[in-house]
C-alpha positions in Angstrom: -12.3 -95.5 59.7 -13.1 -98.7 57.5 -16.5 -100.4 57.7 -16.9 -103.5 59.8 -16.3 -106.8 57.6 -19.7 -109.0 57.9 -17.8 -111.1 60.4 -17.2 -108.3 63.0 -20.9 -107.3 62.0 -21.7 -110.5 63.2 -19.7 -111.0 66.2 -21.1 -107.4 67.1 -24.8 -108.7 66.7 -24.1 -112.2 68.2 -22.5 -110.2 71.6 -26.0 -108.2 71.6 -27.6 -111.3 71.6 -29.8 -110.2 67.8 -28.8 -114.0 67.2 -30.7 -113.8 63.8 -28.9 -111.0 62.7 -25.8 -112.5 63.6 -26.5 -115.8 61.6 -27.1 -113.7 58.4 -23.9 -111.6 58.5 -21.8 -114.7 59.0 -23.4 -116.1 56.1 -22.1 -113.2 53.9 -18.2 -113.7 56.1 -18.3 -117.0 54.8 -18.7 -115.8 51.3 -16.9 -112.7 51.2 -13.6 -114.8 53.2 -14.0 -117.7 50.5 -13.8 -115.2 47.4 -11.0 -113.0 48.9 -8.4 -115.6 49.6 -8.7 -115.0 53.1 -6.3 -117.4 55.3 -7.5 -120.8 56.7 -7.1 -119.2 60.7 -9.6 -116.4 59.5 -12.0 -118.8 57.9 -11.8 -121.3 60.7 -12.6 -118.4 63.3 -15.7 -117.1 61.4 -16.8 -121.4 61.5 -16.3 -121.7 64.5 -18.8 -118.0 65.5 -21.3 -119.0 62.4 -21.5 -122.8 63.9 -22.3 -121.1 67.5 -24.9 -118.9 66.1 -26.4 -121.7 64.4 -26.2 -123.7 67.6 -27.9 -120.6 69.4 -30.3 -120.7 66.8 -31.1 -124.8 67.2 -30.0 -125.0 63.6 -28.0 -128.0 64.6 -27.5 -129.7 61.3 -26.2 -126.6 60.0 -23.8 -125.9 62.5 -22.8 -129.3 62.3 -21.7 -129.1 58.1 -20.1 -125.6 59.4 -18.0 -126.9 61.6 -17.6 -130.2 59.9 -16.3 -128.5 57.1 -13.7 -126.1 58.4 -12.1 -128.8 60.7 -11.7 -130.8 57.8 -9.7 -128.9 56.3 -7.7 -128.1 59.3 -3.7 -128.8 58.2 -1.9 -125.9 60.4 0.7 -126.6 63.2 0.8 -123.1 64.6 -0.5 -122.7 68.2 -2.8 -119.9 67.1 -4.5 -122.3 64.5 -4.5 -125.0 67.0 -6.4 -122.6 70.1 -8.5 -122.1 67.1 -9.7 -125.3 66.3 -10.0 -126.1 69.9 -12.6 -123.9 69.4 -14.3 -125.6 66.8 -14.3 -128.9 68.1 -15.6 -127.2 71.2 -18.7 -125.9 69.3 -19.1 -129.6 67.4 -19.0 -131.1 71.0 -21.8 -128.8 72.0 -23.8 -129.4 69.1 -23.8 -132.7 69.6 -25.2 -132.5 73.3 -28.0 -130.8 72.1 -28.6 -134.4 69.8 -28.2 -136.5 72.5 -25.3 -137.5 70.8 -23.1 -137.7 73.5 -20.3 -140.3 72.6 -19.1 -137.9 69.7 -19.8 -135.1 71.8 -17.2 -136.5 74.4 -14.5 -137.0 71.6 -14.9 -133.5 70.3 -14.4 -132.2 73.9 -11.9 -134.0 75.6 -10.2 -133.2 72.4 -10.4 -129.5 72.7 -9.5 -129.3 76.1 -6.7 -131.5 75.3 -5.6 -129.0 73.2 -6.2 -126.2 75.4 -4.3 -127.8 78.1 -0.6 -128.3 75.7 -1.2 -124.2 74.8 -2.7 -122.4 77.4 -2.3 -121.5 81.1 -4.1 -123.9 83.7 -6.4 -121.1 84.3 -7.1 -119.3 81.4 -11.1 -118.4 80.3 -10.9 -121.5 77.5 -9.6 -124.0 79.7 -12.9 -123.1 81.8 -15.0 -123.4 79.1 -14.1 -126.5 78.4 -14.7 -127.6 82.4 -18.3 -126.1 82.1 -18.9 -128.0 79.0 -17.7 -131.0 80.3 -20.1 -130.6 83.3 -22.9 -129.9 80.7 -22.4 -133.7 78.9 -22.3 -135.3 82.3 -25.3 -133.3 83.3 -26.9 -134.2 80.4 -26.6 -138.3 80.6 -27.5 -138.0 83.8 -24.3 -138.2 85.9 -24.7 -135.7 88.5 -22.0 -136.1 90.9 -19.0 -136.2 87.8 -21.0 -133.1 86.4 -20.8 -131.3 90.0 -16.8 -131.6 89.8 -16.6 -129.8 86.3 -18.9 -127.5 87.1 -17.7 -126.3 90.3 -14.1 -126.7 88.7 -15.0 -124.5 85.6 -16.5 -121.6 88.1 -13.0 -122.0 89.8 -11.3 -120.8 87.3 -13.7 -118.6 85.8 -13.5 -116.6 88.9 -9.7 -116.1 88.3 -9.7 -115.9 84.7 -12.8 -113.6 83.8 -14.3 -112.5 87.2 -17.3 -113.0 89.1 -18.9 -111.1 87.3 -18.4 -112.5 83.6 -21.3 -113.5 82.0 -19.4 -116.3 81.4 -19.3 -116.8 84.9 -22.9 -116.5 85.5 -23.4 -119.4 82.6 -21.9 -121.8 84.8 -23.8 -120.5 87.9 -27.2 -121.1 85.9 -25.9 -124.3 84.8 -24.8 -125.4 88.9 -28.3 -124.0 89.7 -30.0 -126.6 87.0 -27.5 -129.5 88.6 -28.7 -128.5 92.4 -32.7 -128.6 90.9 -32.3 -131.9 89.6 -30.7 -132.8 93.5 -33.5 -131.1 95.3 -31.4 -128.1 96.4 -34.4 -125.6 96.1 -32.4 -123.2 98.2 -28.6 -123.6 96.9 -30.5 -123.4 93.5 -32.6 -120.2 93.2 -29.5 -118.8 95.0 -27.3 -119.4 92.0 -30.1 -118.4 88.9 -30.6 -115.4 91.3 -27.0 -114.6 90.5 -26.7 -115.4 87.6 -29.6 -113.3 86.3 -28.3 -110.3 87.9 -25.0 -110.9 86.3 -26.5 -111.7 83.0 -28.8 -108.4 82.9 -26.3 -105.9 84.7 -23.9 -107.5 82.0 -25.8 -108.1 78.8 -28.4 -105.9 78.9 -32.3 -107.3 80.1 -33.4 -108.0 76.7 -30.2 -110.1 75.7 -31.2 -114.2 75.1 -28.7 -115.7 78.0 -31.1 -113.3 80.5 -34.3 -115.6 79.4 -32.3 -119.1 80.7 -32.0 -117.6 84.0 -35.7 -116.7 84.1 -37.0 -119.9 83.2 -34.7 -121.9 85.8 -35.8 -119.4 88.0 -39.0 -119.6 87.3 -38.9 -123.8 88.1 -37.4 -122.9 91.0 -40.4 -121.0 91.9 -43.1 -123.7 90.5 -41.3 -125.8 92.9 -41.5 -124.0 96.0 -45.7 -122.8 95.4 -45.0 -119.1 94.5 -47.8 -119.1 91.3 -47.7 -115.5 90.2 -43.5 -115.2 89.8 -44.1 -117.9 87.8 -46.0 -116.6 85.7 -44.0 -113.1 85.6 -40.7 -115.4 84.8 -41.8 -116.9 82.4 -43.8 -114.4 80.6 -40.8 -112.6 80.6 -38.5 -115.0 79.0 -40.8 -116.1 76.2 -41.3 -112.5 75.4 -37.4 -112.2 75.0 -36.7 -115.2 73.2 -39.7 -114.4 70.7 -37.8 -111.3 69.6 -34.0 -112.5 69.5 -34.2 -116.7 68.8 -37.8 -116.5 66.6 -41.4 -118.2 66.6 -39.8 -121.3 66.1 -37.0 -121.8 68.3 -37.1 -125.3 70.6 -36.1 -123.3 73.7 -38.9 -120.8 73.1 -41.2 -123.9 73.2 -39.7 -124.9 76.4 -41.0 -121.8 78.0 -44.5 -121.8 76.6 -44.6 -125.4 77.8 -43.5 -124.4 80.9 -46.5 -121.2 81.1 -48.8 -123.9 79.9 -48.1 -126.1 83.0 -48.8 -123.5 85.2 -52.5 -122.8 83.7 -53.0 -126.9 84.1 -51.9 -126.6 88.2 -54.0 -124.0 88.0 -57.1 -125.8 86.7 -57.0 -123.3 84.2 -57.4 -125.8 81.3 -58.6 -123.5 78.6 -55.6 -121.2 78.9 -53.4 -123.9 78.8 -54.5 -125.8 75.8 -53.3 -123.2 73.1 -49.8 -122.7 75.0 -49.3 -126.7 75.1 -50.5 -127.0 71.3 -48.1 -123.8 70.4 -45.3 -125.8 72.0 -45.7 -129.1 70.7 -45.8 -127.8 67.6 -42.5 -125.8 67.5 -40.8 -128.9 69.0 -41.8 -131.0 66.3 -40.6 -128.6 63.2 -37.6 -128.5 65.2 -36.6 -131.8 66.6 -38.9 -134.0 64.5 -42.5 -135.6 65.3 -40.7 -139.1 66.7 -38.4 -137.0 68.8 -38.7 -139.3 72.3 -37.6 -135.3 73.7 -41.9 -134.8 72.9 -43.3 -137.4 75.4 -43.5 -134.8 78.0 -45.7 -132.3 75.5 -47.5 -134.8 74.3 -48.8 -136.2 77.4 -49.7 -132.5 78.6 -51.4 -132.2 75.8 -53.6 -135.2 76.4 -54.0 -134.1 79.8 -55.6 -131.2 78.8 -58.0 -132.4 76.0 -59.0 -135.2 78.8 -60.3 -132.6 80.8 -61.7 -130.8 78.1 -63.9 -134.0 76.9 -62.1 -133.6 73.5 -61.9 -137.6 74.1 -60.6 -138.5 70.8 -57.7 -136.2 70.8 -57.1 -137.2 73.7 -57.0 -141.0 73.2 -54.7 -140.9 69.9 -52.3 -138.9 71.8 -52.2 -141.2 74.7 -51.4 -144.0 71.4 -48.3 -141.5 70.3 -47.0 -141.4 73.7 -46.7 -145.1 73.6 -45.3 -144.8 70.6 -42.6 -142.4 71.5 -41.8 -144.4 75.1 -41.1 -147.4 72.5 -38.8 -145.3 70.6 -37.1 -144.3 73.8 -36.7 -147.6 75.1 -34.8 -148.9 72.1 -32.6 -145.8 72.4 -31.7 -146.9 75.8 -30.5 -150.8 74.7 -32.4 -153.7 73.5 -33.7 -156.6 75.9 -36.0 -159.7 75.8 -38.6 -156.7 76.0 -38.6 -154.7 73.3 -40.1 -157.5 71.1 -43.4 -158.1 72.9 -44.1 -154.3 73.6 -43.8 -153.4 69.7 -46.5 -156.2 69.4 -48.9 -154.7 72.2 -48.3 -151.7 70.6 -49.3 -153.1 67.2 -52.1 -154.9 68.7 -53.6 -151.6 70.7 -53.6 -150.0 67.4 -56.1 -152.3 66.5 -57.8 -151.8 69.4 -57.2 -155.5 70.4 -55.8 -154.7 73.9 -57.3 -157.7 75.9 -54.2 -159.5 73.7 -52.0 -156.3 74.2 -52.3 -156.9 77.9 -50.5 -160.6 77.7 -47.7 -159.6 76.1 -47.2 -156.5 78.2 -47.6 -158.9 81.2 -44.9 -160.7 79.5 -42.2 -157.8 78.8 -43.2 -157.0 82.6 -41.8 -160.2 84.0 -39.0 -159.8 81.8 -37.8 -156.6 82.7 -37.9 -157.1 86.3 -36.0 -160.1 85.9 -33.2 -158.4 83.7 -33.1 -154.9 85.5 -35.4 -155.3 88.3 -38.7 -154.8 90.1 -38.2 -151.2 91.1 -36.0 -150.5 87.6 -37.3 -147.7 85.3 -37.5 -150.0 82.6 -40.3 -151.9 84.8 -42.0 -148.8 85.9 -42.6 -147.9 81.9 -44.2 -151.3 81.1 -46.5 -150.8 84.1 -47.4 -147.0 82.8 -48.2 -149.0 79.5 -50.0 -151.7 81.6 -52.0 -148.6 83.2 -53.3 -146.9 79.8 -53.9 -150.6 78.3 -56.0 -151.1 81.3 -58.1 -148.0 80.9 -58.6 -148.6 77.8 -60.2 -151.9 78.8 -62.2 -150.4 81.1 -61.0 -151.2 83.7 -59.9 -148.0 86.2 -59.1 -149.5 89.1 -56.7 -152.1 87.8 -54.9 -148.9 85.4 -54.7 -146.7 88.8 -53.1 -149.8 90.7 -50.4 -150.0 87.5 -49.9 -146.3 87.6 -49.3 -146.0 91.6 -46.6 -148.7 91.3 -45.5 -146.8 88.9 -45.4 -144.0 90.4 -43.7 -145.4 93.7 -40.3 -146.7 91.7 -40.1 -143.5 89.8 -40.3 -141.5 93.1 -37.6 -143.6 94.5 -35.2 -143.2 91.8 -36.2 -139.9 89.7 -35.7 -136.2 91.6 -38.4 -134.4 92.3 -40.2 -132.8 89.5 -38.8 -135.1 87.0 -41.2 -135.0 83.9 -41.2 -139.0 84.2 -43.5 -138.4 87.3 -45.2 -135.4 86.6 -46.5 -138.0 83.6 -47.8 -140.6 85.9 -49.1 -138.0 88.0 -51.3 -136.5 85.6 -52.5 -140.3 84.7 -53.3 -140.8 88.3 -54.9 -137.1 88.7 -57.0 -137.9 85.3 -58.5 -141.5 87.0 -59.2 -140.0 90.1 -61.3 -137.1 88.1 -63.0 -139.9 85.9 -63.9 -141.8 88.7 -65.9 -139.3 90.6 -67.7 -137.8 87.9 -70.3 -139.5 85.8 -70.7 -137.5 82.8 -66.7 -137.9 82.0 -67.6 -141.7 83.0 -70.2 -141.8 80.3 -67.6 -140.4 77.5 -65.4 -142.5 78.2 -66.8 -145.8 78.7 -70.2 -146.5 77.2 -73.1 -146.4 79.7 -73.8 -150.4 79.0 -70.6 -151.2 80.3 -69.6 -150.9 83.9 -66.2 -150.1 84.9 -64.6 -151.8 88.2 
């Protein structure tokens, strides 16, 4: 019997879920196929299973050039080289969610399943794929009712096509589960990451990657509904199965230790939860960059903690990134008569001038609740920037009245458990701690001055 070629190597380890391991051997495929002569269909499959590792991996700009690469040289007219680069462009589409770059990711899908649709039966496995990938784009910009009609139309046909229990199957289940969080169906939701776990471990083994996404939307089910210690269990879980098969360093590892770490801070265990929110900050920034907006949640965790733990400084200069980063998010989310004056209170609190600061947020304020309105998210983010100007001018009653109001338009338009409120929340939690207790009083504002 002949030995495996590294690309069946690799499709062997990838189906294990030893992602690393798979990532290597199609490294030597792509080698061994481009010294060997091999045809463009062979090298455009092993693409197509290098750029998913990579994506697996969070390797994003090298799946990118991967996939990039082999669709441009894509010249074939036979159906099997078609299906083939359906595929590809699949992979490029999902790659490009995980950027936030959703307008190409659209293009590369509708583009696949367009090609899925001219070869393929209505209900074969691909032509679902495409359905649950289409649900994951419209999940991720935020439009849950289009991304309910994918989903539920991709686990249509992925009953009929693979079976119910697929773990293909059970993807789409986790991914209906994560829609039905973000709705507030607690109940519909652990229903379908309950599934979809068993599936996933009956099917893949319990030590197989896919298993760990289903514990940690499990294990936010749980947080949701009070049930502390199988949260902890979940999530311990996961990061000890990601650690092994994705790496130190992988982005969704981080998730999971972020998650573990906002379990110690409900818990008021603030010295266990330090070193899991530091660990995960820090992963997310050698993988998505330090001026990722994707870090404002960390970040303000992170503060949260050090706040409690008098590390005042550290605590203070990340409050100043968070701004920083909410800035960068706003710009990503379109320009307006706004963005002008909070990039000059933001240059003017770096220099600690924040009376100043406080008229020109004022200023973006009226504006923005003249352009999108008073109970618009882009006025509830100038009044959170209003809130820690205020503090910061001593002033904790006027930065807990900016807060609340923040608070109220987020609750009206955000699901619960959003990490937009959770932020606010800890803001609010951390005033009403200084408040009522003197020493913490004394660090922060100096005992000449009097706070109202």
């Amino acid at each position: 019997m002949p030995n495996p070629s590294a690309h069946d190597r690799g499709k062997a380890a990838y189906a294990a879920g030893r992602y690393l391991e798979a990532s290597d051997q199609y490294a030597i495929a792509v080698e061994e196929l481009s010294r060997g002569g091999a045809s463009f269909l062979e090298r455009l499959a092993c693409a197509a299973d290098q750029g998913r590792t990579l994506r697996r991996l969070g390797r994003y700009d090298n799946a990118e050039a991967a996939l990039k690469g082999a669709l441009e040289e894509f010249s074939e007219s036979g159906s099997e080289s078609k299906i083939s680069k359906a595929r590809a462009l699949e992979e490029l589409g999902l790659v490009y969610i995980e950027q936030a770059r959703f307008a190409e990711a659209e293009e590369a899908l509708v583009e696949s399943l367009s090609i899925r649709n001219s070869l393929l039966d209505e209900n074969h496995a691909d032509v679902a794929e495409s359905f649950n990938d289409l649900g994951l784009l419209a999940w991720s910009r935020g439009e849950d009712a289009r991304a309910l009609e994918f989903y539920l139309k991709a686990l249509n046909l992925r009953s009929r096509s693979v079976g119910e229990k697929h773990a293909s199957y059970a993807e789409t289940l986790d991914n209906l589960g994560a829609l039905y969080q973000r709705t507030d169906r607690l109940d519909d939701a652990e229903k379908a990451h309950a599934e979809a776990l068993s599936i996933r471990e009956l099917g893949l083994g319990a030590e197989h990657p896919e298993v760990g996404y289903s514990l940690v939307n499990l294990a936010e089910v749980n947080r949701r509904k009070n049930r502390p210690q199988k949260v902890q269990q979940l999530l311990e879980r996961a990061i000890e199965i990601w650690t092994k098969s994705l790496g130190e360093e992988h982005h969704h590892l981080a998730v999971a230790i972020n998650n573990l770490g906002g379990y110690y801070l409900e818990l008021e265990k603030f010295d266990q939860a330090a070193p899991l929110f530091e660990r995960a900050l820090s992963i997310l920034e050698n993988a998505l960059g330090a001026s990722n907006p994707a870090l404002i949640i960390h970040v303000y965790n992170l503060s949260t903690v050090y706040k409690v733990q008098r590390r005042v400084k550290e605590a203070l200069e990340l409050e100043e990134r968070v701004q920083a980063l909410i800035l960068k998010k706003l710009s990503k989310e379109g320009n307006s008569g706004t963005q002008n004056l909070l990039l000059h209170a933001h240059s003017l609190q770096v220099e600690n001038q924040y009376e100043k600061a406080h008229g020109y947020l004022l200023q973006a304020l009226e504006i923005a609740e003249a352009e999108f309105g008073k109970n618009s998210m882009r006025a509830a983010h100038i009044l959170d920037f209003l809130g820690t100007n205020s503090l910061k001018q001593k002033d904790a009653t006027q930065s807990e009245q900016y807060f609340a109001r923040s608070l109220v338009i987020k609750k009206n338009l955000l699901p619960a458990g959003h990490e937009d409120i959770a932020a606010t929340e800890q803001n609010l939690k951390f005033l009403a701690a200084l408040k009522g207790d003197k020493t913490a009083m004394g660090m922060f504002f100096p005992p000449d001055e009097s706070v109202n």
